[in-house]
VOVEXTI-431916 format. One record per residue: residue number from 0; residue in one letter; x, y, z of N, C-alpha, C in turn. Coordinates in nm, 4 decimals. Layout:
# residues N
<NUM; 'a'; <X; Y; Z>; <X; Y; Z>; <X; Y; Z>>,
...
END
This chain:
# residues 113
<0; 'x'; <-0.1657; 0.7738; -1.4336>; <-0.1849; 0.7703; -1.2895>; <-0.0828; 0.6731; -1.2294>>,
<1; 'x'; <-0.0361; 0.6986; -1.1385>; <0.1049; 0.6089; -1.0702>; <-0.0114; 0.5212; -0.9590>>,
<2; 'x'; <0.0848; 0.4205; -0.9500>; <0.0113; 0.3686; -0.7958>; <0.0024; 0.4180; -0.6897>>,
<3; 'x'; <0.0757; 0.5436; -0.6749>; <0.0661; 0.5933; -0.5268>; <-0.0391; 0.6328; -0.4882>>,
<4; 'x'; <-0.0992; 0.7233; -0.6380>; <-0.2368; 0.8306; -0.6260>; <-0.3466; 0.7230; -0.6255>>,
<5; 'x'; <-0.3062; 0.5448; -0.6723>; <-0.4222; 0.4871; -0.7108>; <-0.4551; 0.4656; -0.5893>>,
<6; 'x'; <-0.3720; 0.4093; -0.4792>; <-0.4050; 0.3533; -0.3897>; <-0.4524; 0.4768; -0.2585>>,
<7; 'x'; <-0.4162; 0.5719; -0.2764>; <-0.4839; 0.6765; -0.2377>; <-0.6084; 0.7157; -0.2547>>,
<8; 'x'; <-0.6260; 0.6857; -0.3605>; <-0.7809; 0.7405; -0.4017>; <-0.8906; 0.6172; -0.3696>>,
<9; 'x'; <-0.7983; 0.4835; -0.3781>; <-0.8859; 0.3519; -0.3388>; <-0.9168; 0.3520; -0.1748>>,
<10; 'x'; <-0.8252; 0.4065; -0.0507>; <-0.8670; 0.4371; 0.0716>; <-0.8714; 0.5125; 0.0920>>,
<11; 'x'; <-0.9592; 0.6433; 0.0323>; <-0.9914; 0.7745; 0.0750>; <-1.0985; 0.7517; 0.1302>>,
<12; 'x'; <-1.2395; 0.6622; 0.1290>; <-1.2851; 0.6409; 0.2209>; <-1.2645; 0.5808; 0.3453>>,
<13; 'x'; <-1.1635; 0.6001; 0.3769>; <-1.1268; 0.5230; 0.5262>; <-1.0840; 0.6925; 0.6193>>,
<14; 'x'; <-1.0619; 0.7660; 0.5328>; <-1.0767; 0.9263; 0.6003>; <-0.9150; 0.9422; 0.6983>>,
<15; 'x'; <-0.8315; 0.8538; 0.6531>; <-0.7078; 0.8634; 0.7546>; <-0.5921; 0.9138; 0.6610>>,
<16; 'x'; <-0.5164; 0.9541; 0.7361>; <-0.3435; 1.0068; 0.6683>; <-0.3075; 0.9013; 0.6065>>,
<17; 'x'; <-0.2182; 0.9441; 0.4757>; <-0.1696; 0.8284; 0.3947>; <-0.0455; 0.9238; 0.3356>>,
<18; 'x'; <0.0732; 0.8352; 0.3330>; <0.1749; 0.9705; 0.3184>; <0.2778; 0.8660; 0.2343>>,
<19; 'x'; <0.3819; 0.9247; 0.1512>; <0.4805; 0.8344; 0.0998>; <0.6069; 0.8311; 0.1708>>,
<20; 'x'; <0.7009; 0.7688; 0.2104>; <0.8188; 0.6987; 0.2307>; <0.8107; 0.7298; 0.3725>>,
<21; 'x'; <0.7657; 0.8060; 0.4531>; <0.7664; 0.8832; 0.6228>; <0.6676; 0.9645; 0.6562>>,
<22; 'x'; <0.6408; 0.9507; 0.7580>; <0.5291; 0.9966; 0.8169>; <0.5693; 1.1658; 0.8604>>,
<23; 'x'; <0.5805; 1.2295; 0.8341>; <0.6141; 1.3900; 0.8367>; <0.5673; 1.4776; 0.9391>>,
<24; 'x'; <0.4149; 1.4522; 0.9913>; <0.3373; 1.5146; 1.0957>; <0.3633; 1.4587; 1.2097>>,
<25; 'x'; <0.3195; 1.5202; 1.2930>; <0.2858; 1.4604; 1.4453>; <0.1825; 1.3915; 1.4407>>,
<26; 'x'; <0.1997; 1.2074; 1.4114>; <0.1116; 1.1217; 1.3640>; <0.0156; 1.0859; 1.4232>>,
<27; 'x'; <-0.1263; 1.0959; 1.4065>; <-0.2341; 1.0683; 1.4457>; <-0.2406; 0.9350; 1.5068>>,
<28; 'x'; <-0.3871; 0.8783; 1.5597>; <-0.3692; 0.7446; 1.6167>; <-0.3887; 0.6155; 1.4881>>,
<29; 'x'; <-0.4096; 0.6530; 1.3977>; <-0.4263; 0.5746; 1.2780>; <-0.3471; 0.6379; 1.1438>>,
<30; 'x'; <-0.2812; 0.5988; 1.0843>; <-0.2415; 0.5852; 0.9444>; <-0.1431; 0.5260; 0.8587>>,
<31; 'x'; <-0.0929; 0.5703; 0.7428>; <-0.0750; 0.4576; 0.6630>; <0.0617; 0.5237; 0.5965>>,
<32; 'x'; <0.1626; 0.4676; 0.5609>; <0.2891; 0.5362; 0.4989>; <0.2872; 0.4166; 0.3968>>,
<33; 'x'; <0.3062; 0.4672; 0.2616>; <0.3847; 0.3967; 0.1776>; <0.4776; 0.4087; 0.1185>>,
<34; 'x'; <0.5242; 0.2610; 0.0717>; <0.6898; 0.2583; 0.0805>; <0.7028; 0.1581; -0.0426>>,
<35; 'x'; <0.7828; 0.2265; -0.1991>; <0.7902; 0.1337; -0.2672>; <0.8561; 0.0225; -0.2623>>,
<36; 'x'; <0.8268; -0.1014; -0.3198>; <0.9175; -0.1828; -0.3255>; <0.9823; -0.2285; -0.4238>>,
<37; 'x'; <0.9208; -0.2614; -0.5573>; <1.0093; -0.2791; -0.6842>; <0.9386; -0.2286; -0.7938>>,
<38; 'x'; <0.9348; -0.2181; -0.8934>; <0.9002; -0.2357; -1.0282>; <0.9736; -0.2752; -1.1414>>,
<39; 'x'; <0.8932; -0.3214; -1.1924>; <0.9447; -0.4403; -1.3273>; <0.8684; -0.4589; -1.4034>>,
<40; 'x'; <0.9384; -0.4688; -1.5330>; <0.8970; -0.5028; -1.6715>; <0.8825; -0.6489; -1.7015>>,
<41; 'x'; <0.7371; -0.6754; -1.7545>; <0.6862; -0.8262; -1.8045>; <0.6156; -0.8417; -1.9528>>,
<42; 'x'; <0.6268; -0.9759; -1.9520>; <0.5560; -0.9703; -2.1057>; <0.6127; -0.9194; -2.2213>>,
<43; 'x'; <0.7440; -0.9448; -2.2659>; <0.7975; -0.9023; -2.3481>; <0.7594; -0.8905; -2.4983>>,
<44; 'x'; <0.7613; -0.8522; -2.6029>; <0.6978; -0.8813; -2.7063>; <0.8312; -0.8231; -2.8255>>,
<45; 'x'; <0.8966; -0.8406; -2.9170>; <0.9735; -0.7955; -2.9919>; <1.1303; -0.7133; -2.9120>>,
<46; 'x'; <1.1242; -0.7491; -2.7883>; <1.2221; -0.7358; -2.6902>; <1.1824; -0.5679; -2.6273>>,
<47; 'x'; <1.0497; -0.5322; -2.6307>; <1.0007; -0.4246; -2.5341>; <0.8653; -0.4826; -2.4725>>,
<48; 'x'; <0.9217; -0.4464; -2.3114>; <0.7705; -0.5002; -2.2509>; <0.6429; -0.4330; -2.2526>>,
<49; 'x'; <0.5773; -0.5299; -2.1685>; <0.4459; -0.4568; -2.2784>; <0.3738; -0.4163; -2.1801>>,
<50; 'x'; <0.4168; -0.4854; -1.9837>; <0.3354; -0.4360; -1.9178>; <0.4738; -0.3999; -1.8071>>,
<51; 'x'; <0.4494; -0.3002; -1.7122>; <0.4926; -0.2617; -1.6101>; <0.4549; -0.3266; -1.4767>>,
<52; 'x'; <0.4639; -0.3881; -1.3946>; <0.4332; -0.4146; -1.2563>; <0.4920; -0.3252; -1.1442>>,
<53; 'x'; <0.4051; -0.2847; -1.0707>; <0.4609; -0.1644; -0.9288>; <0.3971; -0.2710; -0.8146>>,
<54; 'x'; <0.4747; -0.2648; -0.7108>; <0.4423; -0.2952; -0.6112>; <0.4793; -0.2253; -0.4880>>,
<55; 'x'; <0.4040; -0.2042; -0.3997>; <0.4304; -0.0985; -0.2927>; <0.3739; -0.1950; -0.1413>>,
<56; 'x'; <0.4560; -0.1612; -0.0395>; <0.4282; -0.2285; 0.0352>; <0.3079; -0.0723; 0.1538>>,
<57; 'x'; <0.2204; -0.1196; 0.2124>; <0.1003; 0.0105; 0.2803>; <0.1449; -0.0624; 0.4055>>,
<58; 'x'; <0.2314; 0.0249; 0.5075>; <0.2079; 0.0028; 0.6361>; <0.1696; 0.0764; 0.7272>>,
<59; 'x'; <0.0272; 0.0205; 0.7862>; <-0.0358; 0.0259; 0.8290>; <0.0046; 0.0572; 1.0340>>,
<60; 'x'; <-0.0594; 0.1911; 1.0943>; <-0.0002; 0.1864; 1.2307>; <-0.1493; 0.2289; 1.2883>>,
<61; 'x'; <-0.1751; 0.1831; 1.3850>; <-0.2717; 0.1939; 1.4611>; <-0.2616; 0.1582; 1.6466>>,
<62; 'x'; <-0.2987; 0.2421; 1.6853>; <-0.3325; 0.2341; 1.8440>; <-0.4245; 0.1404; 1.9017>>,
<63; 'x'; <-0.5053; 0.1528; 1.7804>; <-0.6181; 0.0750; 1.8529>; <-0.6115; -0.0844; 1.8178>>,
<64; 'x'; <-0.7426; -0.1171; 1.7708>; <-0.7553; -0.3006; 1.7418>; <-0.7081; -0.2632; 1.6086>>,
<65; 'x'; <-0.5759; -0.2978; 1.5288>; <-0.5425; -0.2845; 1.4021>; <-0.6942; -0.3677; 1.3247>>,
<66; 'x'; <-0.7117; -0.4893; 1.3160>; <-0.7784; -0.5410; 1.2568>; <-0.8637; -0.5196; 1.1765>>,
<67; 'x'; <-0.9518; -0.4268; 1.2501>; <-1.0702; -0.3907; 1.1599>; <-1.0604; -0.2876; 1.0321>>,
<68; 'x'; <-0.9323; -0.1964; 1.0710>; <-0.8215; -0.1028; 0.9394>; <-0.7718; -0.1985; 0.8182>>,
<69; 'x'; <-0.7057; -0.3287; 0.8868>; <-0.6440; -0.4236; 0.7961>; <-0.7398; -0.4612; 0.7091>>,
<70; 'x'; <-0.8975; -0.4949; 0.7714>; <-1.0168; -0.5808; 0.6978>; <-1.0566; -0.4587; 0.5605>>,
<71; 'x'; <-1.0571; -0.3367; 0.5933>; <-1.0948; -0.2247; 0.5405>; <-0.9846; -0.1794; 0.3752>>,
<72; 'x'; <-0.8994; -0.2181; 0.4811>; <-0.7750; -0.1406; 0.3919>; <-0.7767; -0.2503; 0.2646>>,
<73; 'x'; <-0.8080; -0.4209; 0.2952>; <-0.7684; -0.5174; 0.2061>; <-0.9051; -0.4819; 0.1395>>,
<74; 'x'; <-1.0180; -0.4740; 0.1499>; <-1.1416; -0.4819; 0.1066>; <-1.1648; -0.3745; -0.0161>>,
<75; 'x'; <-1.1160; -0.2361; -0.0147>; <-1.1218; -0.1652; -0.0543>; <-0.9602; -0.1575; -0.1640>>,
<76; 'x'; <-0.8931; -0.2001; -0.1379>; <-0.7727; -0.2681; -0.2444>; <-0.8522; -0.3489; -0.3347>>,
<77; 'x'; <-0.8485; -0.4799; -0.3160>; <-0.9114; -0.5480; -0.4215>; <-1.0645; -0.4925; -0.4968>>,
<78; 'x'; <-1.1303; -0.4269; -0.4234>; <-1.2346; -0.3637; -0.4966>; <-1.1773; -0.2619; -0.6319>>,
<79; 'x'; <-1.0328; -0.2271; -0.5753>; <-0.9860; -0.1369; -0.7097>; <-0.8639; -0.2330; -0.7675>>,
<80; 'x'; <-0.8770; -0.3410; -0.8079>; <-0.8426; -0.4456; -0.9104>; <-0.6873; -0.4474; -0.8282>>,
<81; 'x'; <-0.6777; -0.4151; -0.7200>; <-0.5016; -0.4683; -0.6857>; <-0.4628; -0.5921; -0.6418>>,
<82; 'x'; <-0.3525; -0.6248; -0.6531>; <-0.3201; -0.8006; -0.6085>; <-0.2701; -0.7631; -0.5363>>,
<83; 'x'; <-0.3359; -0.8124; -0.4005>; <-0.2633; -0.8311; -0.2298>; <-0.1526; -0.9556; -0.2546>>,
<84; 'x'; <-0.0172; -0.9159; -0.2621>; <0.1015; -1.0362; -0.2704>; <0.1624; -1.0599; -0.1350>>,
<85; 'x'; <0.0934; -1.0015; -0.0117>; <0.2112; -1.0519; 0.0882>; <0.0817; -0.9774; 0.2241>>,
<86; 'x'; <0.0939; -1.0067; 0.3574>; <0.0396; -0.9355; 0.4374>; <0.1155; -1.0688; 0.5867>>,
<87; 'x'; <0.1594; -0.8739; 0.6879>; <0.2139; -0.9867; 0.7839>; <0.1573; -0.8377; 0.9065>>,
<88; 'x'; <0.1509; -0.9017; 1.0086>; <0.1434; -0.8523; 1.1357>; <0.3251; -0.7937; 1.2065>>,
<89; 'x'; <0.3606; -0.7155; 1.1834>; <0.5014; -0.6488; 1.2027>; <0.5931; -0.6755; 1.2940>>,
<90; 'x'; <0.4765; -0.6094; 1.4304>; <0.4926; -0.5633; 1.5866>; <0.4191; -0.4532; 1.5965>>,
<91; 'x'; <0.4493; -0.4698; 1.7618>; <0.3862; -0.4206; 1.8585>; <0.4918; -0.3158; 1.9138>>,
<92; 'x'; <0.4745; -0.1845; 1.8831>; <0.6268; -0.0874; 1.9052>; <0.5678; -0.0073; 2.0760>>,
<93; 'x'; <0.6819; -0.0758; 2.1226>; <0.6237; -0.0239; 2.2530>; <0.6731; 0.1166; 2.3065>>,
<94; 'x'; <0.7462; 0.1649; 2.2403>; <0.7746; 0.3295; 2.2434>; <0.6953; 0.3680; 2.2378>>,
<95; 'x'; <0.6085; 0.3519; 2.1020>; <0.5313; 0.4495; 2.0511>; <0.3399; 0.3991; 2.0874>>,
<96; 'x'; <0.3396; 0.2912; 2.1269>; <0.2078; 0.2548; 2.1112>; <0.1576; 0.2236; 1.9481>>,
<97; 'x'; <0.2095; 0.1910; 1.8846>; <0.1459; 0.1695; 1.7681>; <0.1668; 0.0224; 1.7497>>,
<98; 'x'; <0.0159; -0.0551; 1.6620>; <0.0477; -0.1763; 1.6173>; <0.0819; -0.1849; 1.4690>>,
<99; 'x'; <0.1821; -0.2365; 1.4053>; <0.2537; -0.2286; 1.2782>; <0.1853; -0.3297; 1.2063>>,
<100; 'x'; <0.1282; -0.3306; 1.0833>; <0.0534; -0.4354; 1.0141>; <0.1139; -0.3560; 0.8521>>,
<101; 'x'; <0.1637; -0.4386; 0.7733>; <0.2241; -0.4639; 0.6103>; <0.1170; -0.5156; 0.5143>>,
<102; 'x'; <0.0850; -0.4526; 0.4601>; <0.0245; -0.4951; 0.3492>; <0.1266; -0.4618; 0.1820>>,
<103; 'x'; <0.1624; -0.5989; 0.1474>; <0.2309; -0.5353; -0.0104>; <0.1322; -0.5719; -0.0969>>,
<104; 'x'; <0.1474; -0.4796; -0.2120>; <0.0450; -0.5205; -0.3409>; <0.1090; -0.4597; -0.4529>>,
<105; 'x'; <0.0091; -0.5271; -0.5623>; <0.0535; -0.5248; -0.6601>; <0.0013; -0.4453; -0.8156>>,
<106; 'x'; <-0.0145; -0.4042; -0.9358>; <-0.0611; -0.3564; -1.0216>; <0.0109; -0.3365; -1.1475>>,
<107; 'x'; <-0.0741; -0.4229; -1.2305>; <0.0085; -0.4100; -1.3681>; <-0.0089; -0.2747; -1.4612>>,
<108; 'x'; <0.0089; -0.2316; -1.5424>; <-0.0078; -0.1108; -1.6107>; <0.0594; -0.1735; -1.7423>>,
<109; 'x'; <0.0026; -0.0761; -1.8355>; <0.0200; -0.0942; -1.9777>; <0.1931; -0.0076; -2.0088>>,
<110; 'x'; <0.2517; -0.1121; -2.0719>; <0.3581; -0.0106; -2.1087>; <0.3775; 0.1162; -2.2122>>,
<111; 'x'; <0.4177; 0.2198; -2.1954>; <0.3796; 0.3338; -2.2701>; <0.5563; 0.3649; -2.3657>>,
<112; 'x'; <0.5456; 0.3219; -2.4490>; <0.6997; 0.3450; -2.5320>; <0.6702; 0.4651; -2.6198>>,
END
């Protein structure tokens, strides 16, 4: 299972669009695009690592009071074992009406050689 599908399946109760790298539709008043950011090899053992780290940053767009999405979105992350490594408030895009909120996280995985 990759992180994309994990973190998908961890806010499927929040019932909103969740899409990878761009938002593709004519975007609703709430949802979520993710966007990788690195992955890397840790824990070396006989010079092959032993675990993988993915991190993906979930940004978050909303019309309304972002907040209570942000409280949801973090709550339901850590309930599925992810490390929240970063969270910032973006902007306020006044084209579009949307408020921009970042959440990056994190997840180790077993390395598979």
């Amino acid at each position: 299972m990759s992180i994309f599908s994990e973190i998908k399946t961890a806010l499927k109760p929040l019932n909103i669009p969740i899409e990878t790298g761009v938002f593709s539709d004519n975007p609703p008043d709430e949802y979520i695009v993710l966007v990788p950011i690195s992955d890397t090899f840790d824990l070396f053992s006989d010079n092959i690592p032993q675990v993988d780290i993915s991190e993906v940053r979930l940004s978050i767009y909303s019309k309304h009071n972002y907040l209570k999405l942000k409280k949801a979105v973090e709550k339901l992350l850590m309930k599925s074992d992810f490390t929240i490594t970063d969270r910032r408030y973006v902007e306020y895009e006044k084209e579009t009406g949307y408020h921009h909120y970042a959440i990056d996280t994190a997840k180790s995985y077993e390395t598979e050689v």
